[in-house]
C-alpha positions in Angstrom: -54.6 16.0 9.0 -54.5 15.5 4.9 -51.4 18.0 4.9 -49.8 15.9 7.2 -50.5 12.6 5.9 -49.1 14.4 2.3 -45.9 14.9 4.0 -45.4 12.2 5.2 -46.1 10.2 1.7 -43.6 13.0 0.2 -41.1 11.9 2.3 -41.1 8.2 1.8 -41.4 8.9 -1.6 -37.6 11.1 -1.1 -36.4 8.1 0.6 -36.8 5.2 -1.1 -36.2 7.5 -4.8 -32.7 8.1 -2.9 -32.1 4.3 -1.8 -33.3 3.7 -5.2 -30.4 5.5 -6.4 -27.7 4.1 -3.7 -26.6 0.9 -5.9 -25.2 3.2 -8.3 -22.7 4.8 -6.4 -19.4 3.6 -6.2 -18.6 2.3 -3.0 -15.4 3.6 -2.5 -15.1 7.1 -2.5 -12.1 7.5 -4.1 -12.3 4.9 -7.0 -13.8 6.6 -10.9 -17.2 6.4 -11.1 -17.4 3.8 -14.3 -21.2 2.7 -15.5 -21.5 -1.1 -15.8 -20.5 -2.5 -19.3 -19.4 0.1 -20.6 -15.7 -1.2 -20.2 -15.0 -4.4 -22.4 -14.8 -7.4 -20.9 -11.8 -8.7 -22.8 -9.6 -5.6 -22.3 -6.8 -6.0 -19.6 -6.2 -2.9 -17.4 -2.7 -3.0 -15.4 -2.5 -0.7 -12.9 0.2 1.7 -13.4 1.8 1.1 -9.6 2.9 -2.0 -11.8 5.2 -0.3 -14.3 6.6 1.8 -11.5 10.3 1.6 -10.3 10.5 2.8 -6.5 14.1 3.8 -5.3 13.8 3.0 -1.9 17.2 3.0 -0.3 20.8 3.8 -1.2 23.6 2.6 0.7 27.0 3.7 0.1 30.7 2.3 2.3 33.7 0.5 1.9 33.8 1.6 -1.9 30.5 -0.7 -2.1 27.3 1.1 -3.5 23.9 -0.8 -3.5 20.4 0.6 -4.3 16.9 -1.3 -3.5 14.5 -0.7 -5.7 11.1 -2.6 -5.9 12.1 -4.3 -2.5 15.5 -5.7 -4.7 19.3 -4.7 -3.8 21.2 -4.1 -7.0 24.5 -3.0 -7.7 26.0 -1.3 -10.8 25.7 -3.2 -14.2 22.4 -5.8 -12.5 19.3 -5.8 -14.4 16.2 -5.3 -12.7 12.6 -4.8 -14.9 14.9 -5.5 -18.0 16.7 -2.1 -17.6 20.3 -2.1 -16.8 21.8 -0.3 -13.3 24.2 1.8 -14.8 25.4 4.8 -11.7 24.6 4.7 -8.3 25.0 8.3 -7.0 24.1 9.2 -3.8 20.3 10.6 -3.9 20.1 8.8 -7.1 20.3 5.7 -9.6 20.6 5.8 -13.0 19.0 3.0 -15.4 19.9 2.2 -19.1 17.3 0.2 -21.5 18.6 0.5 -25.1 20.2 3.8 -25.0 17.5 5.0 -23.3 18.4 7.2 -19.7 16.3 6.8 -16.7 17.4 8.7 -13.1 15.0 7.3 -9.8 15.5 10.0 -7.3 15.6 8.6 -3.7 13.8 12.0 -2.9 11.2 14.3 -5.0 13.7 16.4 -7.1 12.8 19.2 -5.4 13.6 17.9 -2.0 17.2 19.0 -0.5 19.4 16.9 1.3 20.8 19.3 4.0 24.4 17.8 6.0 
């Protein structure tokens, strides 16, 4: 009877020590486990999806080329995100900003476009 009584004090013990230790988890899975304050509360974090130029459709016909990109159509010589559309090819646009080259790929590089 005292053996079992023990156990059972034990194992409240091993729960609430583990609910104890719940809050600190993140709660999404897949999000950095960060302490709290250790990031300052004036820095400014922008996420990177933010800074990120997504080709997402080329169409090419009646000597007309037009890309979208970031959910814009652009032609050669517009401007989107300060850089300058400068070929439209057809897997493929290239962007100028002050000399600076930049090629978005419709598909990863090392995807081929079988016809």
């Amino acid at each position: 009877m005292i053996r079992a009584r023990l156990f059972c004090y034990l194992l409240i013990l091993l729960l609430c020590r583990s609910l104890w230790a719940y809050p600190l988890l993140p709660k999404d899975p897949t999000k950095p486990f960060i302490l709290p304050g250790v990031v300052e509360k004036n820095k400014q974090v922008v996420p990177l999806e933010r800074n990120l130029l997504k080709l997402q459709s080329i169409i090419i016909g009646h000597g007309k080329r037009v890309a979208l990109i970031n959910n814009k159509y652009v032609k050669t010589r517009d401007t989107i995100e300060g850089l300058k559309v400068i070929r439209i090819e057809e897997n493929s646009v290239w962007l100028s900003n002050n000399g600076r080259k930049i090629k978005l790929y419709l598909f990863e590089p090392g995807i081929r476009n079988y016809k």
